[in-house]
C-alpha positions as CSV (number, residue, x, y, z in Angstrom):
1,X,-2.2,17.4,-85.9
2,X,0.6,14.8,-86.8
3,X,3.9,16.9,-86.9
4,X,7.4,15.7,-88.6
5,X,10.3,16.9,-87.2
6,X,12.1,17.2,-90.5
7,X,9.0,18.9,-92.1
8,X,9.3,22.2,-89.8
9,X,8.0,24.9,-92.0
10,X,4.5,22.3,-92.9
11,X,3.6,21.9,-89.1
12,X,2.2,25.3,-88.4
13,X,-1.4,25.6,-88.0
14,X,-2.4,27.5,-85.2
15,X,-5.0,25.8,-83.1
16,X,-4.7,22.7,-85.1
17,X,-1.1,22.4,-83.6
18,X,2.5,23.1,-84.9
19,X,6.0,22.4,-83.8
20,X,7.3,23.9,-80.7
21,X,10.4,25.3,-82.2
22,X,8.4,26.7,-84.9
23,X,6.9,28.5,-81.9
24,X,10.2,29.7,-80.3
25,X,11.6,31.1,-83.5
26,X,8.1,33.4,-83.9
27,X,8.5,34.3,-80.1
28,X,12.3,35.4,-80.5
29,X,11.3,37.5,-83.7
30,X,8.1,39.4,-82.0
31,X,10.0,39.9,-79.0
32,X,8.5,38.0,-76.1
33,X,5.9,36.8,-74.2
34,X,2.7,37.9,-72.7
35,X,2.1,36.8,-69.5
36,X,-1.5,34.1,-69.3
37,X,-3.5,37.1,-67.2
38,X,-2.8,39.2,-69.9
39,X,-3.0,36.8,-72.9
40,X,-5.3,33.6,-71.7
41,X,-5.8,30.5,-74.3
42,X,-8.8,30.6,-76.0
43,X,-8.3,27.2,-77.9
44,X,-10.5,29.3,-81.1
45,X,-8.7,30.4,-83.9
46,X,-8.8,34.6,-83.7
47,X,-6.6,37.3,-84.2
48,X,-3.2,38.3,-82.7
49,X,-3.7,40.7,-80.1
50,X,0.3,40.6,-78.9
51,X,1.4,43.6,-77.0
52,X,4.9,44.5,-77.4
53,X,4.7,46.9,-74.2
54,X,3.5,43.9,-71.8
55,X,6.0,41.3,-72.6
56,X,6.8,39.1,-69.7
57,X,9.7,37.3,-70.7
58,X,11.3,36.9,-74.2
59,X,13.0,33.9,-75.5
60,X,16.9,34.3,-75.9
61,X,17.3,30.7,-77.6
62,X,16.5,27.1,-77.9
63,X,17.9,24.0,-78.2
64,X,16.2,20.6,-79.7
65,X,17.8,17.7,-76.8
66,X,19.0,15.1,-78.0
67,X,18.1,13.1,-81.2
68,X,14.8,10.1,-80.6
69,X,16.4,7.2,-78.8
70,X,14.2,4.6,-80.5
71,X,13.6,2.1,-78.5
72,X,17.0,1.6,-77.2
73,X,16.3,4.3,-74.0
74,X,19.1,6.8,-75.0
75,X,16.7,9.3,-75.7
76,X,15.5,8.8,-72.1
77,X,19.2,8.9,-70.6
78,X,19.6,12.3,-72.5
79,X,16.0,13.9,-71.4
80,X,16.9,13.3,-67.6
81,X,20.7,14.5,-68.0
82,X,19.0,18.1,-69.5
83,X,16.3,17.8,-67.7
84,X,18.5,18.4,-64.8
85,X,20.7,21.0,-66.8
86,X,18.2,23.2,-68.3
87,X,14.9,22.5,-66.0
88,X,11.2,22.0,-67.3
89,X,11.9,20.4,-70.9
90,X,9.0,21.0,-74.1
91,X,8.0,17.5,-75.5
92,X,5.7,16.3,-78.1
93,X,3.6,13.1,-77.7
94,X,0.8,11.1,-78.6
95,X,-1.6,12.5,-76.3
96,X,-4.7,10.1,-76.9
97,X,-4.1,8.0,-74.0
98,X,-3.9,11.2,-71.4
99,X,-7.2,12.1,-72.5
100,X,-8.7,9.6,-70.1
101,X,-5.7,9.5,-67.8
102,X,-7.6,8.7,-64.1
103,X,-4.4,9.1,-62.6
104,X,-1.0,6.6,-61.3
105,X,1.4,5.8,-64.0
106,X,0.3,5.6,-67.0
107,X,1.6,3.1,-69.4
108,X,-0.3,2.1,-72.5
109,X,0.0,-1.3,-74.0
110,X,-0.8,0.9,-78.0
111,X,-0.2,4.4,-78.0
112,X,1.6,5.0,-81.6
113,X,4.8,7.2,-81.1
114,X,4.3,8.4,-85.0
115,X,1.2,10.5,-84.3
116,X,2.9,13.2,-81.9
117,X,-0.1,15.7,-81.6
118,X,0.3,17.4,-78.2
119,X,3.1,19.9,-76.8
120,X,3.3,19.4,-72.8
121,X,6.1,20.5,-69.9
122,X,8.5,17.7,-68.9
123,X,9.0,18.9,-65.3
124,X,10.6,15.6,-63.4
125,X,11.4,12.0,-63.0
126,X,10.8,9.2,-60.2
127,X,11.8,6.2,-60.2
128,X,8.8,3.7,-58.8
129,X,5.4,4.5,-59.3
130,X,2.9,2.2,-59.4
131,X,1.6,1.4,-62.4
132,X,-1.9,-0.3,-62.7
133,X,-2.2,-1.3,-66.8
134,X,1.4,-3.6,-65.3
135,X,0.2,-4.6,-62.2
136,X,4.0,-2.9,-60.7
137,X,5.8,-0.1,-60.3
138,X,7.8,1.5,-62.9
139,X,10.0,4.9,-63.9
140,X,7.9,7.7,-64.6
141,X,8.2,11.2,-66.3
142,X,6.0,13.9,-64.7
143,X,4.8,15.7,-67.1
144,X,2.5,19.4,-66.7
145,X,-0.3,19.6,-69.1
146,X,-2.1,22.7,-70.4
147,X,-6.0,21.3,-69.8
148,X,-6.0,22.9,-66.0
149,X,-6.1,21.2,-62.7
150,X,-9.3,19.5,-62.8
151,X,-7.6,17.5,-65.5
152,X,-5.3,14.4,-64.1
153,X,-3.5,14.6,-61.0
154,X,-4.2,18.6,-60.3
155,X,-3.0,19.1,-64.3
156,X,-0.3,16.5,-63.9
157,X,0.6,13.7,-65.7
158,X,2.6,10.6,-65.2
159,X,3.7,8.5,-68.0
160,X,5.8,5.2,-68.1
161,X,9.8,6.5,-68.8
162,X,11.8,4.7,-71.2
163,X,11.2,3.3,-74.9
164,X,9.6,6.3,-76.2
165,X,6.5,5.7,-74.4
166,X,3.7,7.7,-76.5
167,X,6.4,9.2,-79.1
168,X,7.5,11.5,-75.7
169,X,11.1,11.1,-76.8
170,X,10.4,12.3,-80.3
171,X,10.4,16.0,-80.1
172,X,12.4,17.2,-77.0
173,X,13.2,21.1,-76.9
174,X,14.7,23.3,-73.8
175,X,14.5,27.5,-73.8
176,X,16.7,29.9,-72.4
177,X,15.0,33.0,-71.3
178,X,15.9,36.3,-70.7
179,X,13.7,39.1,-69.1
180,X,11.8,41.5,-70.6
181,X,13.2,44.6,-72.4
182,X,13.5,47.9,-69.8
């Protein structure tokens, strides 16, 4: 699903995708979060089957980080410096290219940054990985993906940091947490 920022209440559709603040809002109102044992992604569309009385953690409040950077790298400048403030970061991209990610850096020559479609963790940085699409090493984000450990590099993900590689600077998001009720 192809999500716009400005458009917040449109992008909702359940397995067809939505925006992660969309997502935080609903988990601050029901109260929390199940823990995966308890809860486990289906990927099917189905009913709610939320259990106030096993939440895990509940979301206190959100922040959206830092405006797109374009393709000036400010948005990348901003995503390390909360990165480092807040920890593991929620981002949007263009996930077409990680679907046949065989590992390294990856740095597409044509991955559109319009067509955001996947939510993923932002969990780190480096600085020189080598990167075999540009025969070199470049700046990387790591970045944890939801499609288990088989997938990747043990469910990592490496992509090329700096001018909004794959739309990853687009939609940017970091949660503060709070444990569950007594």
């Amino acid at each position: 699903m192809k999500c716009d920022a400005e458009k917040k209440t449109e992008c909702d559709s359940g397995c067809g995708g939505g925006l992660m603040t969309n997502a935080y809002a609903y988990l601050m109102s029901s109260g929390g979060l199940m823990e995966q044992s308890a809860y486990p992604y289906t990927g099917a569309q189905g009913t709610c089957r939320f259990d106030a009385n096993r939440v895990a953690v509940r979301v206190a409040n959100f922040t959206v980080v830092a405006p797109p950077g374009g393709n000036d790298g400010d948005g990348d400048a901003q995503m390390r410096a909360a990165l480092v403030r807040h920890g593991p970061l929620a981002v949007g991209l263009n996930a077409a290219y990680m679907q046949t990610s065989v590992g390294g850096v990856a740095c597409p020559l044509v991955c559109p940054r319009a067509w955001v479609n996947h939510g993923v963790l932002l969990v780190g940085y480096g600085e020189r990985g080598f990167a075999a699409l540009r025969l070199g090493h470049r700046p990387y984000w790591i970045i944890k993906n939801s499609w288990g450990k088989a997938w990747g590099e043990q469910g990592y993900y490496r992509l090329c940091r700096g001018r909004n590689v794959c739309g990853v600077d687009t939609m940017v998001s970091a949660v503060a947490v709070a444990p569950p009720p007594p």
